[in-house]
PyMOL CGO cylinders between C-alpha atoms (Angstrom):
from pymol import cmd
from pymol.cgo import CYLINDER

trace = [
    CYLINDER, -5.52, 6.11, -14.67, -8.96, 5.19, -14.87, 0.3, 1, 1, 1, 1, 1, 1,
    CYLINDER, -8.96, 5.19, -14.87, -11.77, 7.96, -13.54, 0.3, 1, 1, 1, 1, 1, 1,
    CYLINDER, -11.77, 7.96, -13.54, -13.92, 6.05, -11.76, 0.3, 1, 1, 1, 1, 1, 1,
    CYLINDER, -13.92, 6.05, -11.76, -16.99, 8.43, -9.95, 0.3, 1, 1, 1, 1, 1, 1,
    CYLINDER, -16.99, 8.43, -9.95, -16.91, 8.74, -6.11, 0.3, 1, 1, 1, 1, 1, 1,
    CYLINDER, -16.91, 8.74, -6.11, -13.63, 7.38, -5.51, 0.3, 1, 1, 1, 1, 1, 1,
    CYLINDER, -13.63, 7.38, -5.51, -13.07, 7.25, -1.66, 0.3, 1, 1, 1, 1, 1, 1,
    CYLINDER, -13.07, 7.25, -1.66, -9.25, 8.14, -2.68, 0.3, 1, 1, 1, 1, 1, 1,
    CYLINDER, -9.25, 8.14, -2.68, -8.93, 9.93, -5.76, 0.3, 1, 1, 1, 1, 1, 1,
    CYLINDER, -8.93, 9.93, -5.76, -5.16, 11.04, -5.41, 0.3, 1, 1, 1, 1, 1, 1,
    CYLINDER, -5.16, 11.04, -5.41, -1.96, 8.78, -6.57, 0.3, 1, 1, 1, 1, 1, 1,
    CYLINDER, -1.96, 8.78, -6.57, 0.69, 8.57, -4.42, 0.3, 1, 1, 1, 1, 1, 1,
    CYLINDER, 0.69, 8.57, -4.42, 3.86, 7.17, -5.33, 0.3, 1, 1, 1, 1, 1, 1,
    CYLINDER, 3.86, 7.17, -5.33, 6.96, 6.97, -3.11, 0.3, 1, 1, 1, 1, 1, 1,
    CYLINDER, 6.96, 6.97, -3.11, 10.72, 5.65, -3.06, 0.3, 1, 1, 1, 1, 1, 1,
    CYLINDER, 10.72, 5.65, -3.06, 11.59, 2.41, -0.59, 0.3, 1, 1, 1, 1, 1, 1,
    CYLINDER, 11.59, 2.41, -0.59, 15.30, 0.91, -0.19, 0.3, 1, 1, 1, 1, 1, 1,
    CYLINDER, 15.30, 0.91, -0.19, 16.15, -2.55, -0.66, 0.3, 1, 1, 1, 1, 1, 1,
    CYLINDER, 16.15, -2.55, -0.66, 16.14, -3.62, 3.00, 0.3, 1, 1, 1, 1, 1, 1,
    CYLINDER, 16.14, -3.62, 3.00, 12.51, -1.57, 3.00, 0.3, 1, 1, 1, 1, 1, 1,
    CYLINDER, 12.51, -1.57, 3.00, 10.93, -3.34, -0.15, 0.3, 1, 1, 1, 1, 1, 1,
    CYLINDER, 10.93, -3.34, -0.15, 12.08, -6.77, 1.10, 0.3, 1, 1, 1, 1, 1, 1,
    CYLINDER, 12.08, -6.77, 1.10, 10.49, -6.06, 4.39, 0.3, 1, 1, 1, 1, 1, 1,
    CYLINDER, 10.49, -6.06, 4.39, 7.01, -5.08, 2.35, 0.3, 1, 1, 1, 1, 1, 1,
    CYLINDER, 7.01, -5.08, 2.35, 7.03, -8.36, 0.68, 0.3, 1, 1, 1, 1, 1, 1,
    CYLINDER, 7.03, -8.36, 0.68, 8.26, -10.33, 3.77, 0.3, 1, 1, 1, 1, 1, 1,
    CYLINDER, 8.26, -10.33, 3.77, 4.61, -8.86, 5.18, 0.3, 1, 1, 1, 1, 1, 1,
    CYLINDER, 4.61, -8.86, 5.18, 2.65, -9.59, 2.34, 0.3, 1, 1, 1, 1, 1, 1,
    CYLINDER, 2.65, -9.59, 2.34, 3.62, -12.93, 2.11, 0.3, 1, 1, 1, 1, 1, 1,
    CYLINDER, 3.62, -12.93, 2.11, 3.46, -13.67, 5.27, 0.3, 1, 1, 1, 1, 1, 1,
    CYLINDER, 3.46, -13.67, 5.27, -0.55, -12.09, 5.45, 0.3, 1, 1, 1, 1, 1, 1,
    CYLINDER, -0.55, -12.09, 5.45, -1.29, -13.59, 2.04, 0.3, 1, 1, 1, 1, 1, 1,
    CYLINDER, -1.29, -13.59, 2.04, -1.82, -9.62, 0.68, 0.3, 1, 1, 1, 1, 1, 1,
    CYLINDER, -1.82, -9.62, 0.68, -0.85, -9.43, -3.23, 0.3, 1, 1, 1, 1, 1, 1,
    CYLINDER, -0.85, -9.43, -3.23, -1.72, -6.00, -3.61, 0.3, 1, 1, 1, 1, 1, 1,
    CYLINDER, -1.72, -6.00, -3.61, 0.64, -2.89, -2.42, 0.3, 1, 1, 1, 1, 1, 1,
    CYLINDER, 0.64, -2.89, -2.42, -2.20, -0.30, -2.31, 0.3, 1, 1, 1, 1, 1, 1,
    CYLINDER, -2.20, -0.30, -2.31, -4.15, -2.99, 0.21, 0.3, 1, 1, 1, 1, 1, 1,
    CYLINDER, -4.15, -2.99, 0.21, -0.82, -3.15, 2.36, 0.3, 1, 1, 1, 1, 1, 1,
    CYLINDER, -0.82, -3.15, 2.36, -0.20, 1.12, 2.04, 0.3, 1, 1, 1, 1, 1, 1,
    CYLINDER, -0.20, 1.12, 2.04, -3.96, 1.63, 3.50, 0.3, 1, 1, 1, 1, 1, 1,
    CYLINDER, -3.96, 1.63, 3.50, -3.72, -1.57, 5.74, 0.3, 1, 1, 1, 1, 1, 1,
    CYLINDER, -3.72, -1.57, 5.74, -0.35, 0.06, 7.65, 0.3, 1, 1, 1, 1, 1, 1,
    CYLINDER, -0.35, 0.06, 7.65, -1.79, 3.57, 7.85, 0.3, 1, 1, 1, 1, 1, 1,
    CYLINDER, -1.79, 3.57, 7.85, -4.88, 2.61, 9.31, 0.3, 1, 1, 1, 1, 1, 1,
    CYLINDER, -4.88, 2.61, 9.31, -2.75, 0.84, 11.80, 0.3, 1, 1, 1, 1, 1, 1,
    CYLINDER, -2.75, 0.84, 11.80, -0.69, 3.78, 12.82, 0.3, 1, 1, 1, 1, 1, 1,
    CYLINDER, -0.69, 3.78, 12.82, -3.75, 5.92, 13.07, 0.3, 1, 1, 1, 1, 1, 1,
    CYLINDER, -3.75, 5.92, 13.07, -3.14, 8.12, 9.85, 0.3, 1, 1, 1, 1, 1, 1,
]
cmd.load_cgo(trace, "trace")
């Protein structure tokens, strides 16, 4: 990965989703118009308050 100084987020995280999970994911992107995961990922946690 590219360093790139005074990255708000400078750790990689990568996780496992199930079928019924990933097709939920892109159910929500396409209905918001989102074509990035990472923008979704921060999106949902900043929803839930994490």
């Amino acid at each position: 990965m590219k360093k790139i100084k005074n990255r708000e987020r400078n750790i990689l995280k990568r996780f496992f989703v199930n079928e019924k999970e990933d097709e939920r994911i892109k159910l929500m992107m396409r209905k918001t118009g989102i074509t990035n995961f990472g923008s979704v990922a921060k999106f949902k946690n900043q929803i839930q308050g994490l």
